[in-house]
Every structure is written in C-alpha cells, then in structure tokens.
C-alpha positions as CSV (number, residue, x, y, z in Angstrom):
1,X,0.0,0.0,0.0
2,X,6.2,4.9,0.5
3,X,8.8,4.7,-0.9
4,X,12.0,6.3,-1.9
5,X,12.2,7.8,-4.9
6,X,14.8,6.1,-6.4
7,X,13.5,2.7,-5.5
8,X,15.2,3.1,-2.1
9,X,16.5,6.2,-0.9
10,X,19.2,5.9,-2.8
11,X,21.3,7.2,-5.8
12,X,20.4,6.0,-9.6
13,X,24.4,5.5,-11.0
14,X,25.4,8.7,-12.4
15,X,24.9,11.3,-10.0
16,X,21.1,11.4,-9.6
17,X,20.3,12.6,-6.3
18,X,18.5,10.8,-3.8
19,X,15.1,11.3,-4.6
20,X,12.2,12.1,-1.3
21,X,9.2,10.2,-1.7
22,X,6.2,9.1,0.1
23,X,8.2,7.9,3.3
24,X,12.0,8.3,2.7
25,X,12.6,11.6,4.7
26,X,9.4,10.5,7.2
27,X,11.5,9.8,10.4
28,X,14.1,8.5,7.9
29,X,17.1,9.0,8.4
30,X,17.9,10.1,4.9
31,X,17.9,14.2,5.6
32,X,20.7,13.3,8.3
33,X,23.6,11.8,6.4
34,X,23.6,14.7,3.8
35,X,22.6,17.2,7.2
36,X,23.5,15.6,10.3
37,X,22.9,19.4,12.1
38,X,19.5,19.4,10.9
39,X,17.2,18.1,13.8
40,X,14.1,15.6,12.0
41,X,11.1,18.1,11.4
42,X,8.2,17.1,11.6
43,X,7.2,15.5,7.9
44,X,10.1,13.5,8.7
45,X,8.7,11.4,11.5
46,X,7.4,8.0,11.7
47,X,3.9,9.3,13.0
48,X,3.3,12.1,10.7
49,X,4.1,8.9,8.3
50,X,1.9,6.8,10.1
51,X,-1.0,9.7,10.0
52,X,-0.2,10.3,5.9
53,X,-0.9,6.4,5.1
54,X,-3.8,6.0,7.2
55,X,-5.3,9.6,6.2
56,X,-4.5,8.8,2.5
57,X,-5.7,5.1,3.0
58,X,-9.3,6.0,4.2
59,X,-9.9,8.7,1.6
60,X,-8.8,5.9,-1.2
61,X,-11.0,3.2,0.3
62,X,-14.1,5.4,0.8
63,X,-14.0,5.2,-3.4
64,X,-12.6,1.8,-3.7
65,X,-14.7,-0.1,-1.3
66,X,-17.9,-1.3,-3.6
67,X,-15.4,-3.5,-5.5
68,X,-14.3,-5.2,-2.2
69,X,-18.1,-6.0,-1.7
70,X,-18.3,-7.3,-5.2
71,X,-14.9,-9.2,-4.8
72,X,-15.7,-11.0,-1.0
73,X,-18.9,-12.4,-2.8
74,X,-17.7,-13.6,-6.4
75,X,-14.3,-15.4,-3.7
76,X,-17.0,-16.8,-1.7
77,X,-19.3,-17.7,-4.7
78,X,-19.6,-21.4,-5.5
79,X,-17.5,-22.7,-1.9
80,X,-15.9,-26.1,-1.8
81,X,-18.1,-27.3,-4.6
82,X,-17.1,-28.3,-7.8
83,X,-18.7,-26.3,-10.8
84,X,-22.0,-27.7,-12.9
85,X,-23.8,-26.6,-15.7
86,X,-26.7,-26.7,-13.6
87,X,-25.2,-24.9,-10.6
88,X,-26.7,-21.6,-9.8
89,X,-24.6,-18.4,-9.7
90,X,-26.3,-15.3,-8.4
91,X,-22.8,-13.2,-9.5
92,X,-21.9,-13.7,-13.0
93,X,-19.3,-11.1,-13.3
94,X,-17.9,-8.0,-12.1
95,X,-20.8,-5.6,-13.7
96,X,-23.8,-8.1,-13.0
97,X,-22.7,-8.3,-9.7
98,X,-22.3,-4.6,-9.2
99,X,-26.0,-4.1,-10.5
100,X,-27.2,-6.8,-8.5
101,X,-26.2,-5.2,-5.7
102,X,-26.9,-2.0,-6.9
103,X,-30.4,-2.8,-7.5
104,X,-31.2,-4.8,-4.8
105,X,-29.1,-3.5,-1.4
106,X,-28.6,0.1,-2.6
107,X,-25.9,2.1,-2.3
108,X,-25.7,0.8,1.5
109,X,-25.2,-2.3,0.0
110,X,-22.0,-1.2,-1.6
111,X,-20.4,0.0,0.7
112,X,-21.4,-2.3,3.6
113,X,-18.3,-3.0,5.9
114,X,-16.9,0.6,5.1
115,X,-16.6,1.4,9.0
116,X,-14.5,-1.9,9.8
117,X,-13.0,-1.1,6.5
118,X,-11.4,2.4,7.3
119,X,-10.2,0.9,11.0
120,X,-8.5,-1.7,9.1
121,X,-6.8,0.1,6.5
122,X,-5.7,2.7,9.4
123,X,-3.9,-0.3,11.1
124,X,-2.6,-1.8,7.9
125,X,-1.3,1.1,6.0
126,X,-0.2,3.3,8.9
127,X,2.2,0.8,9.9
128,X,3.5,-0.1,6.7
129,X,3.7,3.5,5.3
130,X,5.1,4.3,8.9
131,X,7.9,1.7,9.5
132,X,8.6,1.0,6.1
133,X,11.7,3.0,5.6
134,X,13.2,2.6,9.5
135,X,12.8,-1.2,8.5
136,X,14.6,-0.9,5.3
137,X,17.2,1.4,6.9
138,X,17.9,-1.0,9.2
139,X,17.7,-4.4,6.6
140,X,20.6,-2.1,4.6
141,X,22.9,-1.5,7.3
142,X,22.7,-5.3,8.7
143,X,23.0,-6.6,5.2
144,X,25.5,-3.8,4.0
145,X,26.9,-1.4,6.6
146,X,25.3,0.9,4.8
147,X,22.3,3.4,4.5
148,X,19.0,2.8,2.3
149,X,20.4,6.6,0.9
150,X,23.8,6.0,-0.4
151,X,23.1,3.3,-2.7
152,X,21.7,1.8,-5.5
153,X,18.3,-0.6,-4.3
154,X,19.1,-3.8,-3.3
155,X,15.0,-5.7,-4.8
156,X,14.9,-8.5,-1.9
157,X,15.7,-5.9,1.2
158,X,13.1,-3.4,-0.2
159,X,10.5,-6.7,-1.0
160,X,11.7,-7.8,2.8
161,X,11.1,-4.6,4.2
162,X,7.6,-4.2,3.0
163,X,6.6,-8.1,3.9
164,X,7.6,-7.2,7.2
165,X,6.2,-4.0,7.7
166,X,2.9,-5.6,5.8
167,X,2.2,-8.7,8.0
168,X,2.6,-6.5,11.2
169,X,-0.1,-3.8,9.6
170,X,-2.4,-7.1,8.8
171,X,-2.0,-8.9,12.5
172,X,-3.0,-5.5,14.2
173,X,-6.0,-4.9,12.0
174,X,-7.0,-8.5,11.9
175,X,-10.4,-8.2,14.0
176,X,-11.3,-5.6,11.4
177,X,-10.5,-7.7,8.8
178,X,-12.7,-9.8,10.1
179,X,-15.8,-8.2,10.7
180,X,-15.5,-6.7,7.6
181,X,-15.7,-9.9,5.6
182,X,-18.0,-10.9,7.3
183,X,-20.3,-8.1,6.9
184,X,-19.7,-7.8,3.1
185,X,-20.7,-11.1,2.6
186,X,-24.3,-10.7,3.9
187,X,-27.7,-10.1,1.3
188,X,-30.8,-10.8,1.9
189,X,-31.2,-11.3,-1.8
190,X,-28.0,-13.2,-2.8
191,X,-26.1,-14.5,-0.4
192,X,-23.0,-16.6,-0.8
193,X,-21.3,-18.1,2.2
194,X,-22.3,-17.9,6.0
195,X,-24.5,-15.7,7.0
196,X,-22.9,-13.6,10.1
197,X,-25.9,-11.0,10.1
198,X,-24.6,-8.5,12.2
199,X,-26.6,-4.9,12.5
200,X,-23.3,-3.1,13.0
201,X,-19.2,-3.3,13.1
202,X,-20.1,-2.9,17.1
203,X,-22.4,-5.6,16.9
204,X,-20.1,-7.9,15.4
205,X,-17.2,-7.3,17.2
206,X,-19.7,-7.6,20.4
207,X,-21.2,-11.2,19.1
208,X,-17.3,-12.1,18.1
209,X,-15.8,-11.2,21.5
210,X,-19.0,-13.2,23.4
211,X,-18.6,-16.4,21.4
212,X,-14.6,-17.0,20.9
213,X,-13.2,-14.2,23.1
214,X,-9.7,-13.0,22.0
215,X,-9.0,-16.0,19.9
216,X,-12.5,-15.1,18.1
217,X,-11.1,-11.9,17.2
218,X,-8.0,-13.3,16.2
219,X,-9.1,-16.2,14.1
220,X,-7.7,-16.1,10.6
221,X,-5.6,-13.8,11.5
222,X,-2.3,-16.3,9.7
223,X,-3.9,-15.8,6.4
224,X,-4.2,-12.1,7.1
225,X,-0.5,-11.8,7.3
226,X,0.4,-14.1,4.7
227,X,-2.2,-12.2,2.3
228,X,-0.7,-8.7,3.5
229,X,2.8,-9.7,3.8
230,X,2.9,-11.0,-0.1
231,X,1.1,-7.5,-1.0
232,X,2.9,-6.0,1.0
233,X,6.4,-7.0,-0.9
234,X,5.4,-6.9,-4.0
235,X,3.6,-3.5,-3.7
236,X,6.1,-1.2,-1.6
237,X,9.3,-2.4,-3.7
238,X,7.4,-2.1,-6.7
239,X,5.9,1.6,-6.7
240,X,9.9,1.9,-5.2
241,X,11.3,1.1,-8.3
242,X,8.9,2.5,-10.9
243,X,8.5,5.7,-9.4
244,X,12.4,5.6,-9.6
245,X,12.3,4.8,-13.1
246,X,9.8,6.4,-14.3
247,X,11.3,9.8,-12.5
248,X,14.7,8.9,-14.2
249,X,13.9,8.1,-17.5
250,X,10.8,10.2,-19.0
251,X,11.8,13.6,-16.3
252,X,12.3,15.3,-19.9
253,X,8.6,14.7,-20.7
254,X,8.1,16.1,-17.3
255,X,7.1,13.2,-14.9
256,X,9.2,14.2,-12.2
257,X,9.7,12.6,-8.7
258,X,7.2,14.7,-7.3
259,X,4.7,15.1,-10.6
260,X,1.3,13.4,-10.0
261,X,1.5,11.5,-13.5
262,X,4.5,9.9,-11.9
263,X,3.0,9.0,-9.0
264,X,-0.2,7.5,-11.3
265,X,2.2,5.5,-13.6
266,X,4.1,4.2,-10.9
267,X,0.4,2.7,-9.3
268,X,-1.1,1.7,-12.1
269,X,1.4,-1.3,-12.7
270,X,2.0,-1.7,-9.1
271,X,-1.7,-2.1,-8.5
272,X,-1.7,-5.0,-11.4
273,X,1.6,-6.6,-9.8
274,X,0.0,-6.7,-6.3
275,X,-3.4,-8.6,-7.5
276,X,-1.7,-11.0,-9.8
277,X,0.3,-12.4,-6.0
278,X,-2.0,-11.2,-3.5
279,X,-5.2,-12.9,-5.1
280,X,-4.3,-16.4,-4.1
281,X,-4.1,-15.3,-0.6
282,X,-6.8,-13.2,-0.6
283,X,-9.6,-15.8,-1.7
284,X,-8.0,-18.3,1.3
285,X,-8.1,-14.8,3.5
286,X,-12.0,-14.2,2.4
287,X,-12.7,-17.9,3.4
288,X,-11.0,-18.5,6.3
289,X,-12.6,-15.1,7.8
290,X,-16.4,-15.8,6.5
291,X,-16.4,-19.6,7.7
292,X,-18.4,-20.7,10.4
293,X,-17.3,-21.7,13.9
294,X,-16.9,-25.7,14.4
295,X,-19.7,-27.1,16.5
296,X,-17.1,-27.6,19.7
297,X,-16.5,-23.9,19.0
298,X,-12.9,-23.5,18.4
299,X,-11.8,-22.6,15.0
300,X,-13.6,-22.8,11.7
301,X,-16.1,-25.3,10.8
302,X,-14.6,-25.4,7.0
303,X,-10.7,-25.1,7.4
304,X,-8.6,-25.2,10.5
305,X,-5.6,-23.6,9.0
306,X,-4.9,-21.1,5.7
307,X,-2.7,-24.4,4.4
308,X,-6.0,-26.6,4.3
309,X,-8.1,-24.0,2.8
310,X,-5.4,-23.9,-0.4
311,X,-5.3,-27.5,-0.4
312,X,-9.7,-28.0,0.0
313,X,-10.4,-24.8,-2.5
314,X,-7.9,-26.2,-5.5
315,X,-8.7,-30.0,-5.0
316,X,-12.5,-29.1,-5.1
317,X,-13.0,-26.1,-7.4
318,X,-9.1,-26.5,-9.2
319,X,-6.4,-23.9,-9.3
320,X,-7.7,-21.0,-10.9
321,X,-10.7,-21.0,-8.3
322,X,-7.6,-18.8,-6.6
323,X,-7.9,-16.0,-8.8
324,X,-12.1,-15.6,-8.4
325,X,-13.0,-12.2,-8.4
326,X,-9.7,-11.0,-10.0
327,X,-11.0,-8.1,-12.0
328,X,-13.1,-6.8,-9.2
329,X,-10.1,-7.3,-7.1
330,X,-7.7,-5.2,-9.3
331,X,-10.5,-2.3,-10.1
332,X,-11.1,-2.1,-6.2
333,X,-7.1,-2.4,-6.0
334,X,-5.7,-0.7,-9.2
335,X,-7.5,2.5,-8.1
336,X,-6.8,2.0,-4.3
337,X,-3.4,1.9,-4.9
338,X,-3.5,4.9,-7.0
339,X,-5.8,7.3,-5.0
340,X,-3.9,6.4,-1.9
341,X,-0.2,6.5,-3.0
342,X,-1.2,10.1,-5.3
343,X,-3.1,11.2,-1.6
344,X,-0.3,10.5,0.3
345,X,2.1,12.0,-1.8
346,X,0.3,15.3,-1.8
347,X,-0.3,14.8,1.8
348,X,3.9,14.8,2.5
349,X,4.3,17.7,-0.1
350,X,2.1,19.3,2.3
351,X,3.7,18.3,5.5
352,X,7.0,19.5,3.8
353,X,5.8,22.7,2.9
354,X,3.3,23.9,6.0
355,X,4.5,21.8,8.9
C-alpha cells in the first residue's frame, strides 16, 4: 500500500540525487547523512508517516470499497463445490454483480463494511507506510553497513522490508478484517457463504468477543499476514522502483519525482503486480474469515488452517478457483493503490511545505 524515490532512498548510477518520496525523509534518516545538524522536522517522523498512510488510506477506500463487496462475494461464490452446468450463480461477473447489488441493497449495499474497512486500512497502512523506511534502513545496514540513501536498491531488502512492515499492519487490523468480511458477505437477496448478520461493526465485534473471546477476534488472523505480507512486498518495492524509473527516464517529458502522472504510472502497474500475488491469498483470506465456527467452537467449521483451505479450494474447485473475483479485485485495488499513494504524496508535499 512509500517509498523512496529512487527505489530506495538511494542514488540512480550517475549522479542522480537521492530522490524524497512518500516515506524516505518520514523519520528516515535520509535528511541526516547529507545534514546531520538538521534536527528531523516534523514531515520527517514515523507518526506524521503513520497519520499520511492511514489519512491517504481511508480517503482511497471510501471510493474503492464497492469493488471489495463485489470481490468477497464472487471469492465466496460457489465454496468447496465443484462447478456444474446446472449450478446456480447469483454473481456472474464484475458488472452483474455490481447491479445486482446495486439494484437490490442500494448504495448501503455497496459500501457495507466501510466502518470496519477504514479501521482496518488505518492499522494496515499506517504501519507499513510508517515503518517501512526505518525497516529498510535498518535491513541495509545489517545486510551492507550501509544506509538505504547512499546506494543503488538492493530488490529483496526493499521486498523484505515491506513483507515485514505488511504482515505486522495485517496482525493488528485483523479483527477488522474480520468483521469486515464478514459483513460484506451478507444479502438478503443473494447471499454466498455464512451468514454472520450482524446490525453493525459494534455488533459484530460484540457477538465475536462473546462467542470466541480474543481468539475469536483473532481467528484467521495467519492468512491475514500471509495475504498482507505477499502485497505488502510486491507492492512497496514495486511503486519503489517504478516511481524511480519512471522519474529517471521520461523527467524530460516532465514526470518528475514529485509530478502526479509519476506517481499514477508508478500505481497503475504496481496495482496489477500486487493482484496477480495477492489474489491467491486473498480468496484463502476471504474464506478463512467468513467460515463458520466448528460445532465444539474452536476454530472454523470449514478449514482449520490457511494451508488446508489452499489445499480444500484447489482439490474441489481447481487452481484457478484462486484467482475468483480478479477483475473486481484489481479495479477495487488498481484505483486504491492509485488514490492512496497520489493522496499520500500530496499529503507529504504538504507536510514538507506547512509543517
């Protein structure tokens, strides 16, 4: 879901400066080694980071979030059952399932699990915009003695880095996660999966808490971090090195390190990158979140781990059964990833500027 302008913080070769992006500079420590007199102001630090991706985060999501509705139901469409010409689809494809909805649930409809939505995107994205670059500072100098700024990007630290910083954002907005699934998943018209029914994201995290406590709360949280951690990767290093490129090689045409079409460009094929990994993980995610509790009431009725639900969802519905809901997944996460990482930029230009 900040990066460094030249895929890392650091120079591009001949002489190109060290680009500032969406996080290098935010309680980086990049400023210092070219000013070590210069105290961290304030668009420099980790929390003004934090605030930017969860800020920038919530404003993308509030425009992104009917494709997640459409996505949770075409993943959960069909479950553990192996496809029929008779079988009855209520969701045939991203449009009919966006009129469906539409038509039948409203606008409310399409944006159900929006509150649980902007919690979880505030834990996700505020760490991982947050800690990204102190995590990569710190992979560089154990790996290399050396600062993120003074060299060229080094793919698997910058990959590691945002796994990390990923999987810790997913574990701490796992409940949210959760109810949010779950409550995208409900229709009275057409529903697909268990029903959880809950009035409100207080209501579920209520019926949650009262049924399975704190490992209630918790449950699925494994496939949370795997799903986050391989987005996570893929997306930081990637926006990292094409915003780099992209800055290097068209700046004559005037996509600049700090141009919006940069940061646009650099999104749109991060956003296509992230879905083609991240789907896999997000189907197993979706399942293991909606399923029911087991009759003893400890763990999920369906799969008791994110390893069996791979294994059960590929033996029963085959292997491309992990990419259902792909296009809905990459129009909710194409523009996602551009509204939030164009947001957040402008919200760090501000910072730099006024604060």
């Amino acid at each position: 879901m900040a990066m460094n302008g030249s895929g890392s913080g650091g120079s591009s070769g001949g002489g190109v400066p060290a680009m500032d992006t969406v996080t290098q500079g935010f309680g980086v420590p990049g400023a210092a080694v070219a000013k070590k007199a210069e105290p961290a102001s304030a668009h420099r630090s980790i929390m003004f980071t934090w605030f930017a991706g969860s800020l920038a985060s919530c404003g993308a999501v509030t425009f992104t979030n009917p494709f997640e509705v459409v996505k949770t139901r075409l993943q959960l469409q069909g479950e553990l059952a192996k496809s029929t010409p008779n079988m009855v689809k209520p969701y045939h494809n991203v449009a009919q399932a966006f009129w469906v909805i539409g038509k039948n649930e409203g606008l409310r409809g399409l944006q159900k699990g929006l509150g649980p939505g902007y919690m979880y995107q505030i834990m996700l994205n505020g760490t991982r915009l947050g800690f990204y670059e102190p995590v990569k500072g710190v992979l560089y100098k154990t790996f290399t003695g050396q600062s993120s700024d003074s060299q060229r990007p080094i793919i698997p630290l910058n990959v590691a880095a945002g796994g990390m910083c990923g999987m810790a954002g997913a574990a701490l907005g796992s409940p949210f996660f959760l109810v949010k699934t779950r409550m995208q998943s409900a229709s009275n018209f057409a529903a697909v999966g268990f029903q959880h029914n809950y009035t409100s994201s207080l209501d579920g995290l209520r019926k949650i808490w009262r049924d399975g406590g704190l490992r209630g709360l918790y449950r699925g949280m494994d496939a949370a971090m795997m799903r986050a951690g391989a987005g996570s990767s893929v997306q930081l290093a990637t926006y990292d090195h094409c915003k780099s490129y992209i800055s290097r090689n068209l700046a004559h045409r005037g996509y600049n390190d700090n141009s919006v079409g940069t940061h646009f460009l650099a999104s749109m094929v991060t956003g296509f990158f992230v879905c083609t990994v991240m789907n896999p993980f997000d189907v197993v995610s979706t399942r293991m979140y909606n399923q029911k509790s087991s009759a003893a009431g400890h763990g999920g009725a369906l799969y008791k781990n994110p390893i069996q639900c791979f294994y059960k969802t590929v033996s029963t519905e085959g292997f491309f059964s992990l990419y259902k809901g792909f296009l809905a997944h990459y129009l909710r996460l194409g523009p996602h990833t551009i509204l939030m990482f164009v947001f957040v930029e402008q919200i760090k230009a501000f910072g730099k500027n006024y604060i």
